[in-house]
N, C-alpha and C positions, 0 to 999 in steps of 0.2 A: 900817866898818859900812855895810847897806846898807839901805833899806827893803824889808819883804816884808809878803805876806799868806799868810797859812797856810789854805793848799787840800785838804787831806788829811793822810792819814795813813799810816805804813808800818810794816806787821805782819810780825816776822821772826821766825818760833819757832827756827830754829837762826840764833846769832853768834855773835862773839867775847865771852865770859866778862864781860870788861870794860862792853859792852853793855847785860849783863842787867838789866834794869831802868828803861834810859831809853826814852822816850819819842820814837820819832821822827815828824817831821813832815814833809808836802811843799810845799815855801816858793817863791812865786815874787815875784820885784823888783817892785816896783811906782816908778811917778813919783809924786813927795811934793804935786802940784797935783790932780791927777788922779784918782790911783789907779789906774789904768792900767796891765797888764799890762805890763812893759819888755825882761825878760830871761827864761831858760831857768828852767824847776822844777829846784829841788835837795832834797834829801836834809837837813834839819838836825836835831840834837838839839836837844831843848828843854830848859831850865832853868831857865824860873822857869812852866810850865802854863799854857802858850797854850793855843787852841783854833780849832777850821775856823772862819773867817772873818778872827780877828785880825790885825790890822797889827803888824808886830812889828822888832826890831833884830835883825839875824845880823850876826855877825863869823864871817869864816873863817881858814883859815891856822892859823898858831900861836896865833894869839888867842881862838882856839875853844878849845881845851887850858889856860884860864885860871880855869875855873870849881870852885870845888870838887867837881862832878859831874862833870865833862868832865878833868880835871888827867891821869889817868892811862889818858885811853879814846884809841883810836884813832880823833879825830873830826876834821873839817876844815872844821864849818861848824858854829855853834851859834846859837840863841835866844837872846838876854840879857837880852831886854824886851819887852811889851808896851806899843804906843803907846792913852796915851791922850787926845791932841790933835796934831796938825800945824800948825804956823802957817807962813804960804808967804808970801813978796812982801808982806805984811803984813795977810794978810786968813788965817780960818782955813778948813784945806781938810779937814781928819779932827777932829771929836769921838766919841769913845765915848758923851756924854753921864754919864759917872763923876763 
């Protein structure tokens, strides 16, 4: 799993069948102190309705193919949570304030 923030969103009127209906999002890695930009934007489905800003858990790989939404889609990177606190080194770096 990795941390992300979800930056955007991506609008596809033609996909694959299996698709139709979900939600895709553009996720990028953040550092769990920081929050700080880390890694590349990817592509993930959503499953449980994030939104632009949230911090969130993607798993990719086969592990994204685990979700009752995702079990039968062609997907390699999913959403599986919204964070709503961080705690880092023992001091706290992300509340949602929830």
């Amino acid at each position: 799993m990795i941390l992300c923030k979800v930056i955007g969103k991506v609008v596809c009127t033609r996909k694959d069948e299996k698709l139709v209906g979900g939600k895709l999002q553009l996720v990028i890695p953040v550092d769990c102190e920081t929050l700080k930009e880390t890694g590349k934007t990817q592509v993930a489905i959503d499953t449980v309705g994030a939104g632009e800003g949230d911090i969130v858990l993607v798993v990719g790989g086969s592990s994204a193919r685990l979700t009752p939404l995702t079990k039968t889609s062609p997907v390699d990177s999913a959403i599986i949570a919204i964070i709503d606190t961080i705690e880092a080194n023992g001091k706290l770096t992300y509340s949602t304030g929830r």
